[in-house]
ZALUMVEX-277218 format. One record per residue (C-alpha): y, z, x; residue number from 1. Coordinates in nm, 2 decimals. Example, Ala and Ser with C-alpha at 12.3 -4.5 7.8 and 13.67 -1.06 7.14 Angstrom:
! residues 2
+--------+--------+--------+-----+
:      v :      w :      u : pos :
+--------+--------+--------+-----+
:  -0.45 :   0.78 :   1.23 :   1 :
:  -0.11 :   0.71 :   1.37 :   2 :
+--------+--------+--------+-----+
This chain:
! residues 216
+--------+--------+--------+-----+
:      v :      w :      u : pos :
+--------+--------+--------+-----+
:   0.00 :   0.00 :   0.00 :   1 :
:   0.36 :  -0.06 :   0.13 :   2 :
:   0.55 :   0.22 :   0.30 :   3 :
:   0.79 :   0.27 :   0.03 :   4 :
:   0.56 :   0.28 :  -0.27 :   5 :
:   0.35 :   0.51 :  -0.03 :   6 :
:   0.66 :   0.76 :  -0.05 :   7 :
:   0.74 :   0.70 :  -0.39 :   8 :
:   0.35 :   0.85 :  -0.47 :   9 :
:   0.38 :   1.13 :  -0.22 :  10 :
:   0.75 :   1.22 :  -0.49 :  11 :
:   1.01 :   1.12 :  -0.18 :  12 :
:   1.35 :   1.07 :  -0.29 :  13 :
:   1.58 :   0.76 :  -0.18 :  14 :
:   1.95 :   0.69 :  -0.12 :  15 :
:   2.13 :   0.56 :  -0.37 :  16 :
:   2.09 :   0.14 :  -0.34 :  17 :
:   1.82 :   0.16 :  -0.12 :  18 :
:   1.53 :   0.06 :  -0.35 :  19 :
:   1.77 :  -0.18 :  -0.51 :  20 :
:   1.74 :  -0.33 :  -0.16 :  21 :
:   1.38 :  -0.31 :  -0.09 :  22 :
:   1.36 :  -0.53 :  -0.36 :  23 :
:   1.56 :  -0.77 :  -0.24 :  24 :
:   1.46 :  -0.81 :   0.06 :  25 :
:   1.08 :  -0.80 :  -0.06 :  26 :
:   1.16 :  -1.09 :  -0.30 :  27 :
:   1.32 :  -1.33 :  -0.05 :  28 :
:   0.99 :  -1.29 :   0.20 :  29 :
:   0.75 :  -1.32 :  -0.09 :  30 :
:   0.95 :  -1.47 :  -0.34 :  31 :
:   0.73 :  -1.61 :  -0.64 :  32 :
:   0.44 :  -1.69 :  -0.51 :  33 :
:   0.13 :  -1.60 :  -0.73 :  34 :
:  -0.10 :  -1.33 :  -0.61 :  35 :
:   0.00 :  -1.10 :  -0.32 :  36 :
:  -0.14 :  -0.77 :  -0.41 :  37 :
:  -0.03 :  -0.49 :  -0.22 :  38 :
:   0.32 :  -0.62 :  -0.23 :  39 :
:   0.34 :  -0.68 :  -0.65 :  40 :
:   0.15 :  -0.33 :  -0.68 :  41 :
:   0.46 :  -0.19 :  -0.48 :  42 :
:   0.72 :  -0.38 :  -0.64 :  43 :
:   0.58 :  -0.25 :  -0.96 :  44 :
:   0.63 :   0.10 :  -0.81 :  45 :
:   0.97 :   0.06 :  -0.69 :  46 :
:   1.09 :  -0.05 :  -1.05 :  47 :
:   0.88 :   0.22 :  -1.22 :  48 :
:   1.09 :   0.45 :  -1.00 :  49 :
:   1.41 :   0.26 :  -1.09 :  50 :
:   1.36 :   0.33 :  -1.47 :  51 :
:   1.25 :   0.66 :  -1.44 :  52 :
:   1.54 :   0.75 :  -1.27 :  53 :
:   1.72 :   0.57 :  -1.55 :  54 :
:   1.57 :   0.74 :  -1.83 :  55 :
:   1.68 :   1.08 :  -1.64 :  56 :
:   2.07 :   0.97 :  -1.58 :  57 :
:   2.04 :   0.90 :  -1.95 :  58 :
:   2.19 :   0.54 :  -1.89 :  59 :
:   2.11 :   0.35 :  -2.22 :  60 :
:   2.19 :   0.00 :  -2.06 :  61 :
:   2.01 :   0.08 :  -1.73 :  62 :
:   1.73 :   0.27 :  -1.85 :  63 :
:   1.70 :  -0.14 :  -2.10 :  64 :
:   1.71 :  -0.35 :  -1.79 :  65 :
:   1.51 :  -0.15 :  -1.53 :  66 :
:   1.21 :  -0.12 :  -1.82 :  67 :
:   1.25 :  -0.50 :  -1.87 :  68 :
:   1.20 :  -0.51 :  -1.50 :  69 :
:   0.96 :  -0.29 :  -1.47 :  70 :
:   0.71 :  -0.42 :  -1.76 :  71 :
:   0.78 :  -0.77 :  -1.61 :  72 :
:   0.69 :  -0.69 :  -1.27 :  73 :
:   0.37 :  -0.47 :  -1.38 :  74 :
:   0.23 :  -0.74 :  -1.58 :  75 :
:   0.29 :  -0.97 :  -1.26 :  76 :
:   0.08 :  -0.74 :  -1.04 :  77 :
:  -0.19 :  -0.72 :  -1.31 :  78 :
:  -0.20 :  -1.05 :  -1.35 :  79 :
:  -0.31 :  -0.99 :  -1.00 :  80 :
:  -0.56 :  -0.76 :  -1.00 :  81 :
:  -0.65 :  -0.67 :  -1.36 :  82 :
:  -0.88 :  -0.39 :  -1.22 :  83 :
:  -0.58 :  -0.16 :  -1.08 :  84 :
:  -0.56 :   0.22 :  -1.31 :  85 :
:  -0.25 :   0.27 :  -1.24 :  86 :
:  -0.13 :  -0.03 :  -1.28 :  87 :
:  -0.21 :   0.02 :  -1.65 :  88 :
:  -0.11 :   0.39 :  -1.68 :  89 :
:   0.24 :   0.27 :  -1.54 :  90 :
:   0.24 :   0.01 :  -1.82 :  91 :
:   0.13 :   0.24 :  -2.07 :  92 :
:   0.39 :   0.49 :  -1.98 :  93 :
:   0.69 :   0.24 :  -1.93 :  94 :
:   0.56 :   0.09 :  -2.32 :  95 :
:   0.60 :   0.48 :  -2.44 :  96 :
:   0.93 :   0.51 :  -2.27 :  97 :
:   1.08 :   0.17 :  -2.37 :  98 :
:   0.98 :   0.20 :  -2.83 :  99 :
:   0.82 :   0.53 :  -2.84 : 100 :
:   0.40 :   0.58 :  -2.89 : 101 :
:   0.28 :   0.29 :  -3.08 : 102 :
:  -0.09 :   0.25 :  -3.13 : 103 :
:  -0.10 :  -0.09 :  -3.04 : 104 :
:  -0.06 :   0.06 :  -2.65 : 105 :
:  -0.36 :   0.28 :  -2.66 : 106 :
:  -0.51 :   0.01 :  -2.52 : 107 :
:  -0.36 :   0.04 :  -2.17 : 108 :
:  -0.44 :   0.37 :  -2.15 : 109 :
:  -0.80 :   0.29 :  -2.25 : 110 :
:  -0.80 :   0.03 :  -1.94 : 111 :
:  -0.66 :   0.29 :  -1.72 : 112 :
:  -0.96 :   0.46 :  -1.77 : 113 :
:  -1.21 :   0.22 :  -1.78 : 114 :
:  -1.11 :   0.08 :  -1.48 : 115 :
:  -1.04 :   0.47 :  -1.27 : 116 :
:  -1.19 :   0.76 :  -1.45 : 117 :
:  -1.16 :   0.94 :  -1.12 : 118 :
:  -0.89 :   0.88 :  -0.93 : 119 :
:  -0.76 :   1.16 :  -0.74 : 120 :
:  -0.35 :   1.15 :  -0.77 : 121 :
:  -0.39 :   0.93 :  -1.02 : 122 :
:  -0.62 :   1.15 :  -1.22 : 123 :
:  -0.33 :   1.45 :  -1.18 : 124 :
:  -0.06 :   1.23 :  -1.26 : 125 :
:  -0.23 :   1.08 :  -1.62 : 126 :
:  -0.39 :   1.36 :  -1.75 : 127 :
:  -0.04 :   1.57 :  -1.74 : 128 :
:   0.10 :   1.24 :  -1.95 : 129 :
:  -0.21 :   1.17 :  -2.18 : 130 :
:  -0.23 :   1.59 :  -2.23 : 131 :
:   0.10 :   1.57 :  -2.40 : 132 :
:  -0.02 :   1.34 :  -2.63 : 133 :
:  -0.34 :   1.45 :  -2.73 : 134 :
:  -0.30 :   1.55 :  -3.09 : 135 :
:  -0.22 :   1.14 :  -3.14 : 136 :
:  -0.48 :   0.98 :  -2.93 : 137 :
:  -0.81 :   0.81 :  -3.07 : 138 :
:  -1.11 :   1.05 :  -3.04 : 139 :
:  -1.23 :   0.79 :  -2.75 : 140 :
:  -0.92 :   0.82 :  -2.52 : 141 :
:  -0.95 :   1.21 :  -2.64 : 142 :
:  -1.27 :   1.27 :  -2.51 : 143 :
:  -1.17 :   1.04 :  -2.16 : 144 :
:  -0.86 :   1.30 :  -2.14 : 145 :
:  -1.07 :   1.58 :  -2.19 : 146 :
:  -1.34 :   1.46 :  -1.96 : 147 :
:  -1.10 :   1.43 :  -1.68 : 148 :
:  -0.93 :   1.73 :  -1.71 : 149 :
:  -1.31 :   1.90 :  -1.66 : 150 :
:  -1.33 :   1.70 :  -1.34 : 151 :
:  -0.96 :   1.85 :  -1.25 : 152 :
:  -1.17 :   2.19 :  -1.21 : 153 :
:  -1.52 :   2.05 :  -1.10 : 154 :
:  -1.29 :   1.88 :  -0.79 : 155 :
:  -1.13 :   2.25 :  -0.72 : 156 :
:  -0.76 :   2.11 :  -0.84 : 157 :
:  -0.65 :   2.47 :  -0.98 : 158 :
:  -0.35 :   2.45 :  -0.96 : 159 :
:  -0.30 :   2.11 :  -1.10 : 160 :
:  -0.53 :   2.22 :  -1.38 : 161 :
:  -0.37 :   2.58 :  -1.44 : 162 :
:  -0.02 :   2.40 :  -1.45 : 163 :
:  -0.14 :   2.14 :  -1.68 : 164 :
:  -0.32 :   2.44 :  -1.94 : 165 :
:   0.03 :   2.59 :  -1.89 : 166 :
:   0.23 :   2.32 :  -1.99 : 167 :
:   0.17 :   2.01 :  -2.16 : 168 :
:  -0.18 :   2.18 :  -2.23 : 169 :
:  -0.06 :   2.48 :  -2.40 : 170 :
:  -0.12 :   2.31 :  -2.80 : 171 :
:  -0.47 :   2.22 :  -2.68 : 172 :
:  -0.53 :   2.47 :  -2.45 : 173 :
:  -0.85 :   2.64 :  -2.62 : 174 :
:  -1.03 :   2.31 :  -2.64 : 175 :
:  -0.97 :   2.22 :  -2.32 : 176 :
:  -1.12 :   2.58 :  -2.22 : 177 :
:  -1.41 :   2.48 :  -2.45 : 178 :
:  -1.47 :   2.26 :  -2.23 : 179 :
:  -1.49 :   2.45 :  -1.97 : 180 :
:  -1.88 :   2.59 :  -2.07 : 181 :
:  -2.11 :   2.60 :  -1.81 : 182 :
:  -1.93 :   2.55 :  -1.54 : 183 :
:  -1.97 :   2.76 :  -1.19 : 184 :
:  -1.83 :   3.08 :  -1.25 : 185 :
:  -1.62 :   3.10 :  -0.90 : 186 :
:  -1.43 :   2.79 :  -1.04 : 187 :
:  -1.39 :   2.97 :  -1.39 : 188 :
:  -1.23 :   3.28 :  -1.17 : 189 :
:  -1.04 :   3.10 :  -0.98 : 190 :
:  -0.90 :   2.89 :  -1.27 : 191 :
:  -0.85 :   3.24 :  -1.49 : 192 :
:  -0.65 :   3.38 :  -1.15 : 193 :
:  -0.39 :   3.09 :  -1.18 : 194 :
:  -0.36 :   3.15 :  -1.58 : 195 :
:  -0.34 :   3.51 :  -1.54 : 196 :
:  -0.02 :   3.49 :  -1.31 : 197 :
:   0.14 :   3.25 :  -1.52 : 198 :
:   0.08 :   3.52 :  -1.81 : 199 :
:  -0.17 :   3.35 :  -1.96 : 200 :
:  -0.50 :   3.56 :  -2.06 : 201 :
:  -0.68 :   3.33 :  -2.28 : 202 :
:  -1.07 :   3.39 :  -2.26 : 203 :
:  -1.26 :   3.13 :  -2.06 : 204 :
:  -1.62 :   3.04 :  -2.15 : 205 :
:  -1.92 :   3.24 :  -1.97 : 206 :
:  -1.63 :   3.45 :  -1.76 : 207 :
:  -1.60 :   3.78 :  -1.82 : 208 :
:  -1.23 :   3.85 :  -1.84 : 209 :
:  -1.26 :   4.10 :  -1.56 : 210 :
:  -1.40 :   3.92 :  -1.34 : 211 :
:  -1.08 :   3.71 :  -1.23 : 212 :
:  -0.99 :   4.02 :  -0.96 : 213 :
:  -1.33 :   4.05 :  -0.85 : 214 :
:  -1.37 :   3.90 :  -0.49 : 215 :
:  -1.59 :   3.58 :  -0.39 : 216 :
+--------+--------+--------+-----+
């Protein structure tokens, strides 16, 4: 992946203009010809960036022209390689942003996680997004959001997991604990440790409640 969509990931802030002249730059090297992966799948970062920075200046005509951009260029890198999940998470999330949650864009989300179920930083990254929306989603993209938010534990991501039950998680919180049967208790203790310092005492499946102080 280019440098800049590298550090756009990893949450690195730019100068003002700067990634207005990446993109410039990028675009008279590679200009418009068809398939150059690694190059459209960080152009499509770069103008994700752009309108989300957009959206939080509260710019109504920006926040338009950057999403315009942004779906254009993310179809372009799709187009591309089809196979890329976030490539369709971004899509999925700049369709939200742009007229709101439609069920006609389910779909995207669905090919996000058809084509990564487990993804690492992507994985973190969606299921905070798709959490937020759970009461709305089909039972199918409910039980993929689910699914991967099990793995979130399973891959020892507690605090990704404890900030998610304390956030976007919180309406759904006790069926995503549900979920949570069976698994190893040292990852149930650890999990109920996070909770517990963010206030949170909810009961986890299999765990004893005092266990969370006990030592490994």
């Amino acid at each position: 992946m280019a440098p800049v969509a590298t550090k756009i990931i990893a949450g690195e802030r730019f100068a003002s203009g700067m990634l207005e002249r990446y993109l410039t730059e990028t675009h008279s090297v590679v200009g418009d010809r068809f398939c150059e992966p690694v190059t459209l799948r960080a152009l499509s970062i770069v103008r994700l960036r752009l309108a989300e920075e957009a959206i939080s200046d509260g710019d109504s005509g920006m926040i338009g022209r950057t999403q315009a951009a942004g779906e254009a260029a993310l179809r372009r890198a799709l187009s591309c390689t089809p196979s890329d999940p976030f490539l369709w998470f971004a899509l999925f999330w700049m369709r939200n942003s742009a007229g709101g949650l439609h069920d006609s864009n389910f779909k995207l989300l669905r090919l996000s996680y058809q084509t990564g179920p487990n993804e690492g930083w992507l994985s973190i990254r969606r299921n905070r997004l798709a959490i937020a929306i759970y009461p709305s989603l089909p039972s199918d993209l409910q039980q993929a959001v689910a699914d991967e938010f099990v793995q979130l534990v399973k891959s020892d991501l507690m605090t990704d997991a404890a900030d998610i039950l304390a956030g976007p998680g919180t309406p759904v919180r006790s069926v995503l604990l549900r979920r949570l049967q069976g698994m190893d208790e040292t990852k149930l203790r650890s999990l109920s440790m996070l909770l517990a310092r963010k206030g949170i005492d909810d009961a986890l499946p299999g765990l004893d409640p005092s266990s969370r102080f006990q030592r490994d």
